[in-house]
C-alpha positions in Angstrom: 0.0 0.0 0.0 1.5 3.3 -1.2 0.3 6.8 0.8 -2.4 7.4 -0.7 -4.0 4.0 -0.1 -3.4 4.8 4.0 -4.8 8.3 3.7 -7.9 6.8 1.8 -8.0 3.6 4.6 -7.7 6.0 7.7 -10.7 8.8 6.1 -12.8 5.7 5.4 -12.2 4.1 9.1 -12.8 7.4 10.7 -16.2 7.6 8.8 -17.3 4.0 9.8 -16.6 5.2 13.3 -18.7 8.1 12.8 -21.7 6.2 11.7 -20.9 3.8 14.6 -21.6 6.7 16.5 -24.4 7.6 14.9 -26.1 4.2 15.5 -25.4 3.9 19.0 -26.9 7.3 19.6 -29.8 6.2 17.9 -30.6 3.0 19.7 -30.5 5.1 22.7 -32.5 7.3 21.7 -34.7 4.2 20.6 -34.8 2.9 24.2 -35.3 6.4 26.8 -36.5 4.0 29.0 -33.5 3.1 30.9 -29.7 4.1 30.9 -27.0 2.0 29.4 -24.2 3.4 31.4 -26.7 3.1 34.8 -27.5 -0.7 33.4 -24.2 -2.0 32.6 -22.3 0.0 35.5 -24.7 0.6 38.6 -27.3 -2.8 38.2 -24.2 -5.4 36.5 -27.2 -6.1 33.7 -25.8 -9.0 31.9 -29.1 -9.5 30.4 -29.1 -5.9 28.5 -25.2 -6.5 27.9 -26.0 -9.4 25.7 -28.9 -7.2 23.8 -26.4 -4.7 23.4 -23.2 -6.2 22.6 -25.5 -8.1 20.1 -26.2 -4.8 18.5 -22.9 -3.4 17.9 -21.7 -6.7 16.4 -24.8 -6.2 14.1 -23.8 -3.0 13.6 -20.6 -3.3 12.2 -21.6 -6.0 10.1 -24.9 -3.7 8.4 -22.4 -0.7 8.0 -19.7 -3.0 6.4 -21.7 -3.8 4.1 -21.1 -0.7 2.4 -16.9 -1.0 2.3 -16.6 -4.3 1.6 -16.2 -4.9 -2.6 -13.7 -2.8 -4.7 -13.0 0.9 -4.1 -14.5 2.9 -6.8 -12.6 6.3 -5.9 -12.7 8.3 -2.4 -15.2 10.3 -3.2 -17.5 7.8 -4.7 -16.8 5.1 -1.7 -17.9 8.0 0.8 -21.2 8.6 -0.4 -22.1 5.1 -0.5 -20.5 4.8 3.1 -22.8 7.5 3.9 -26.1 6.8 2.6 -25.7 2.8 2.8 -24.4 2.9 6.2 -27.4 5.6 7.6 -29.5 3.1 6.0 -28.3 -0.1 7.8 -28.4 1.8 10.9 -32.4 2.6 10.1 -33.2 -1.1 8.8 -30.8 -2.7 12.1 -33.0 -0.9 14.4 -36.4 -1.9 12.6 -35.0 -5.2 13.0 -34.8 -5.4 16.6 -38.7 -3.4 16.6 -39.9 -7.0 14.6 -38.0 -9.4 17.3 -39.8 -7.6 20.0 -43.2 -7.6 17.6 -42.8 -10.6 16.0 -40.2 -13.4 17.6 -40.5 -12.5 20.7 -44.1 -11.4 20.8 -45.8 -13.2 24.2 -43.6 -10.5 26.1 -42.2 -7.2 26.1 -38.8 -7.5 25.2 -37.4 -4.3 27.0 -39.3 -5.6 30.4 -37.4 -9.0 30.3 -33.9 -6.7 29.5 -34.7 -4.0 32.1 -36.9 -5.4 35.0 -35.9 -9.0 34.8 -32.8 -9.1 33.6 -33.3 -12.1 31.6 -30.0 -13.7 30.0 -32.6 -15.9 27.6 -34.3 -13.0 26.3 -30.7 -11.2 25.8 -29.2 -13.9 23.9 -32.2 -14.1 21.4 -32.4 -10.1 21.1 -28.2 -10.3 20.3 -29.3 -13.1 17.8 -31.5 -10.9 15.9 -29.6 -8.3 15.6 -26.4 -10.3 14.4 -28.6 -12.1 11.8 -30.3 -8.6 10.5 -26.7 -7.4 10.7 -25.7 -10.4 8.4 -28.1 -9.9 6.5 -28.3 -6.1 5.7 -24.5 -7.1 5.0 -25.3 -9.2 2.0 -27.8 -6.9 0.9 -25.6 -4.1 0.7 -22.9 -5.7 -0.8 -21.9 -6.4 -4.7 -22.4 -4.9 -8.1 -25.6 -3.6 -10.0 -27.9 -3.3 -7.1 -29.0 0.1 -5.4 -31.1 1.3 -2.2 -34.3 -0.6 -3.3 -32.8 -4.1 -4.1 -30.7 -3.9 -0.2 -34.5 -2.5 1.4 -36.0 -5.5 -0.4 -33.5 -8.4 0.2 -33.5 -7.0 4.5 -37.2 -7.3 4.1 -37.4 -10.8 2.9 -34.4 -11.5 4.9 -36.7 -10.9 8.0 -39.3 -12.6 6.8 -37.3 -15.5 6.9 -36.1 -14.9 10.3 -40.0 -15.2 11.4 -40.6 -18.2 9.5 -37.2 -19.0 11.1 -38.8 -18.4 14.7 -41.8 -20.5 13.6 -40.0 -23.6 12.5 -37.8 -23.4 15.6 -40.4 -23.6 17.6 -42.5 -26.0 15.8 -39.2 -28.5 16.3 -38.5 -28.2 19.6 -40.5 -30.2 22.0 -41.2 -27.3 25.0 -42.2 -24.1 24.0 -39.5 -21.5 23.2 -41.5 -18.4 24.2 -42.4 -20.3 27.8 -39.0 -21.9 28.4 -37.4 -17.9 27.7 -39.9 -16.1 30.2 -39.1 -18.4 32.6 -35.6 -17.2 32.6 -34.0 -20.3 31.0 -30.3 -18.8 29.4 -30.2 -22.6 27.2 -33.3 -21.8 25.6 -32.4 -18.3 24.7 -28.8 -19.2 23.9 -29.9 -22.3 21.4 -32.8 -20.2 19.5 -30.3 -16.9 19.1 -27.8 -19.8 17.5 -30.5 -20.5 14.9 -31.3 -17.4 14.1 -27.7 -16.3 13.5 -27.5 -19.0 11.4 -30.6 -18.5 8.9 -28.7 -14.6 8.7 -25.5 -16.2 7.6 -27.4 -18.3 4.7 -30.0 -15.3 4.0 -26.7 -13.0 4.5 -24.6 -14.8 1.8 -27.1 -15.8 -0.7 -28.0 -11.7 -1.0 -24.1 -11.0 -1.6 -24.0 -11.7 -4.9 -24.0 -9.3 -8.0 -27.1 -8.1 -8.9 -27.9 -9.0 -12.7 -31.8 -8.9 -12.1 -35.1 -9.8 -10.3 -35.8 -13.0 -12.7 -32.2 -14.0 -12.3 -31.3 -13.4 -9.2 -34.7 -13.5 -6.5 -35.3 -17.2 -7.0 -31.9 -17.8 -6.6 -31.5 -16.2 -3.6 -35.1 -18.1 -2.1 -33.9 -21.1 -3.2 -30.6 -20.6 -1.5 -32.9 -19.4 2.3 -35.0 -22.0 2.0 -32.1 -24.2 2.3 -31.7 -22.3 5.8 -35.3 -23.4 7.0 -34.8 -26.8 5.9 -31.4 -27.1 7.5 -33.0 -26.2 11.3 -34.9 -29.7 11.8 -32.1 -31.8 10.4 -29.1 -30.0 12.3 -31.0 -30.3 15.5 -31.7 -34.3 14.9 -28.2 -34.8 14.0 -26.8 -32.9 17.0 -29.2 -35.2 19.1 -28.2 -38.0 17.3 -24.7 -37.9 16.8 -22.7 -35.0 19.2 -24.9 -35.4 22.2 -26.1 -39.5 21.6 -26.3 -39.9 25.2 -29.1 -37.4 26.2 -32.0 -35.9 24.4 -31.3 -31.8 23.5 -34.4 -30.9 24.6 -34.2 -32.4 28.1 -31.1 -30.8 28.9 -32.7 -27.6 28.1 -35.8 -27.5 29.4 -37.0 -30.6 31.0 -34.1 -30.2 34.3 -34.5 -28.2 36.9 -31.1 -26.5 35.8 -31.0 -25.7 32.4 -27.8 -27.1 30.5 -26.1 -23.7 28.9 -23.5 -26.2 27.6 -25.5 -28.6 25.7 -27.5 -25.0 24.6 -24.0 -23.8 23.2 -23.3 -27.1 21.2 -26.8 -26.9 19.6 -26.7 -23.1 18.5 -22.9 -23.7 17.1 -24.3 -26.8 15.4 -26.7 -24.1 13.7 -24.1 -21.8 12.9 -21.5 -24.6 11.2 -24.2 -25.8 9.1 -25.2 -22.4 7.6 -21.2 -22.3 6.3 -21.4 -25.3 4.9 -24.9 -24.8 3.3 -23.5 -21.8 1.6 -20.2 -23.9 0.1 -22.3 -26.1 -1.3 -25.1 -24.5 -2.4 
């Protein structure tokens, strides 16, 4: 790299940063109803911490979205840094409005951060945003598309994140909603491990170049499907074949201790197989 590539690196960092700013300040202006720094400092929230950590991760993968690819000139990669990342910022927080609408919808999700400090309902909330971060990511990224191909590939992308949370919970034995309200960390742990993983294949089946609808659209729902498909199977075969002395769902939810370990093998297992879906696919 020759100066000029460092001058352009540094101006673009220092922008990022600026946007990562600019999203912070507007998730807290998104949630007035408590403090962070009183949360995280004064109360040790670890529940909120989870939520929040969740959403910078998500962050800087949404506003990545618009550096990754090939520089097409300062000037040029600024404006796209500037009105793509504003954008991901916007869509990131919607996405967090639908978890608590949508996912999470037999609670309030703020009331389980806040006034119960539920760990479950942390985990799932750092889920979402990680997989809307993934996927605002994809949609961003590559050739030929433009603001109404990203808005419409997040849209669908959290469409599939619902049927996503339906499917999970249409799998598991116990009900997810019930187990999480209750304070159980494995449930919250193991759903936020699918989720993540239908945003990696929803994430990386938007990447690609944008040619056009007919081409690519069906392409990219053949591709997510895949994602939906993959929940039932990976969670039989983790059952089956990593944890063939115990059923995953007792460990979870039937003790009288929830097993966070056995809720950390099942949410990886999630995550592995959405990299391997999207080699092969």
């Amino acid at each position: 790299m020759n100066l000029d590539d460092w001058v352009t690196a540094l101006i673009l960092i220092a922008v990022f940063y600026l946007l990562f700013f600019i999203g912070k300040l507007v998730n807290d202006l998104l949630h007035r109803e408590y403090r962070l720094s009183y949360e995280l400092t004064e109360r040790d929230n670890p529940a909120l911490a989870l939520a929040v950590a969740g959403y910078y991760f998500g962050l800087v993968m949404a506003i990545g979205g618009a550096l990754a690819g090939p520089s097409n000139g300062i000037t040029e990669d600024l404006i796209d840094l500037g009105i793509y990342g504003l954008l991901s910022i916007l869509l990131l927080n919607i996405s967090w409005f639908i978890c608590d609408r949508l996912i999470l919808y037999r609670f309030r999700l703020s009331d389980e951060l806040i006034r119960d400090q539920n760990q479950g309902s942390g985990a799932v909330s750092a889920g979402v945003s990680i997989a809307s971060g993934l996927i605002i990511f994809g949609s961003v990224t590559g050739e030929g598309g433009n603001i109404r191909t990203a808005v419409a590939f997040w849209a669908v992308g959290q469409l599939f994140l619902i049927l996503a949370a339906f499917v999970y919970n249409r799998v598991t034995p116990y009900s997810v909603h019930d187990q999480i309200e209750q304070d159980n960390v494995a449930a919250g742990v193991s759903f936020a491990g699918a989720l993540i993983a239908i945003g990696i294949v929803v994430g990386l089946a938007a990447e690609r170049d944008f040619e056009s609808w007919a081409e690519d659209f069906p392409a990219f729902i053949t591709v997510a499907l895949s994602g939906l498909v993959m929940l039932p199977l990976v969670r039989f075969l983790t059952d089956r074949i990593l944890l063939p002395a115990v059923r995953l769902s007792d460990e979870i939810a039937a003790q009288e201790t929830p097993n966070v370990g056995a809720a950390y093998i099942e949410a990886l297992s999630y995550i592995g197989a959405a990299f391997v879906i999207c080699w092969c696919v």
